[in-house]
VOVO-329131 format. One line per 8 residues: number of its first residue (from 1); their letters; for each residue x, z, y of C-alpha. Coordinates in nm, 3 decimals, padded with zeros to 5 digits. Layout:
BEGIN
NUM	A	X/Z/Y  ...
This chain:
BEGIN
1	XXXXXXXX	00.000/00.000/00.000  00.288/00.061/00.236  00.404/-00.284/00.159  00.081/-00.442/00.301  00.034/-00.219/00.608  00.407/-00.317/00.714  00.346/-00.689/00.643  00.044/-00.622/00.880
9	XXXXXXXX	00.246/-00.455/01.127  00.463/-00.758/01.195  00.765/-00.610/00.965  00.633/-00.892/00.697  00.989/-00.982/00.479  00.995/-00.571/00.448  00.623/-00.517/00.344  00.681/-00.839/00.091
17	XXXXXXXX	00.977/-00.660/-00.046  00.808/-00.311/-00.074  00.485/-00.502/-00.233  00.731/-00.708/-00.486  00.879/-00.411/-00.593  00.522/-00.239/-00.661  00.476/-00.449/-00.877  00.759/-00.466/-01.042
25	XXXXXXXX	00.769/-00.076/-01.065  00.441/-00.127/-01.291  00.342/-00.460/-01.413  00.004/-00.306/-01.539  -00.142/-00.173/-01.204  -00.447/-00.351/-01.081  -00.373/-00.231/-00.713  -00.038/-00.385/-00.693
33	XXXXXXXX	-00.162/-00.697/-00.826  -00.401/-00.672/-00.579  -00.223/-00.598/-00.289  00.024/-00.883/-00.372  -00.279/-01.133/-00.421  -00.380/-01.008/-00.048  00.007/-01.119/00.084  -00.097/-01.462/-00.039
41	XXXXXXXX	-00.397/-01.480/00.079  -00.299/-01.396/00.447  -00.036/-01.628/00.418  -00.316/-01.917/00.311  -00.115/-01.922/-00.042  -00.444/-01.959/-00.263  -00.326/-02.053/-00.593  -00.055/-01.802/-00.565
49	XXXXXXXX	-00.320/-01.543/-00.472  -00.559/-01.635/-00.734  -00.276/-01.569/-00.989  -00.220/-01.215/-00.895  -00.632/-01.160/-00.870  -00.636/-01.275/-01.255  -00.362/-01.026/-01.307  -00.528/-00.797/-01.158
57	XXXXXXXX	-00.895/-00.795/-01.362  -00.648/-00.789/-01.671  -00.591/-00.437/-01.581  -00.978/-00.347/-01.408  -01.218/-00.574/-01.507  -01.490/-00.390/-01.301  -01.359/-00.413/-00.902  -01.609/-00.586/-00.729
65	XXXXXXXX	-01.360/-00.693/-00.431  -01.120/-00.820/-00.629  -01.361/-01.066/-00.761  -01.494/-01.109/-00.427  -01.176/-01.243/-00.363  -01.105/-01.442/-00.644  -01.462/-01.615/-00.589  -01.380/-01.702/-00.199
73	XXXXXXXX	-00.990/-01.859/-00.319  -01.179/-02.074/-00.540  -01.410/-02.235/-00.281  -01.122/-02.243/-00.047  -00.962/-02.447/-00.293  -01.253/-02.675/-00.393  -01.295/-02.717/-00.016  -00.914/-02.831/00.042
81	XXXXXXXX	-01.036/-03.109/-00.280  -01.274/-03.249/-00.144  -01.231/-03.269/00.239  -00.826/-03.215/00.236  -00.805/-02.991/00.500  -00.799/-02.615/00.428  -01.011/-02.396/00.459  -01.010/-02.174/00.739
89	XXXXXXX	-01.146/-01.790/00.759  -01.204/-01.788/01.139  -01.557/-01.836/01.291  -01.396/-01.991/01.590  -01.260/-02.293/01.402  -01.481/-02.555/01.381  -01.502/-02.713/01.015
């Protein structure tokens, strides 16, 4: 979790490094896997992101959010197919 709020505080190659290392640490845990899906998916990485939300229902097949998540990188990715341009998450860009 420290890993994320740093990225989100601007100190992002730390917070990546802390996150990486998380995971690392404990290949099993469906937070780290989470959090590390949530890098990607701030950085507009989808498939990368989607890989470490499947990782992460391995572990906790139950979490809502996490498939949430995993639902809203797929039809940012079917979007991208069919219209190649990505898809963006602000209300202010016009689609």
């Amino acid at each position: 979790m420290k890993g994320l709020v740093l990225t989100y505080m601007g100190k992002k190659e730390e917070g990546w490094d802390l996150v990486k290392k998380g995971v690392r640490f404990d290949l099993s845990s469906h937070i780290c896997w989470h959090v590390y899906g949530l890098l990607h998916k701030s950085d507009k990485n989808y498939e990368e992101a989607m890989k470490c939300y499947n990782q992460a229902l391995k572990f906790d097949k139950v979490c809502a959010l996490r498939l949430a998540n995993a639902r809203f990188l797929q039809l940012a990715g079917q979007y991208e197919y069919f219209t190649g341009r990505r898809a963006t998450t602000s209300a202010a860009t016009p689609i």
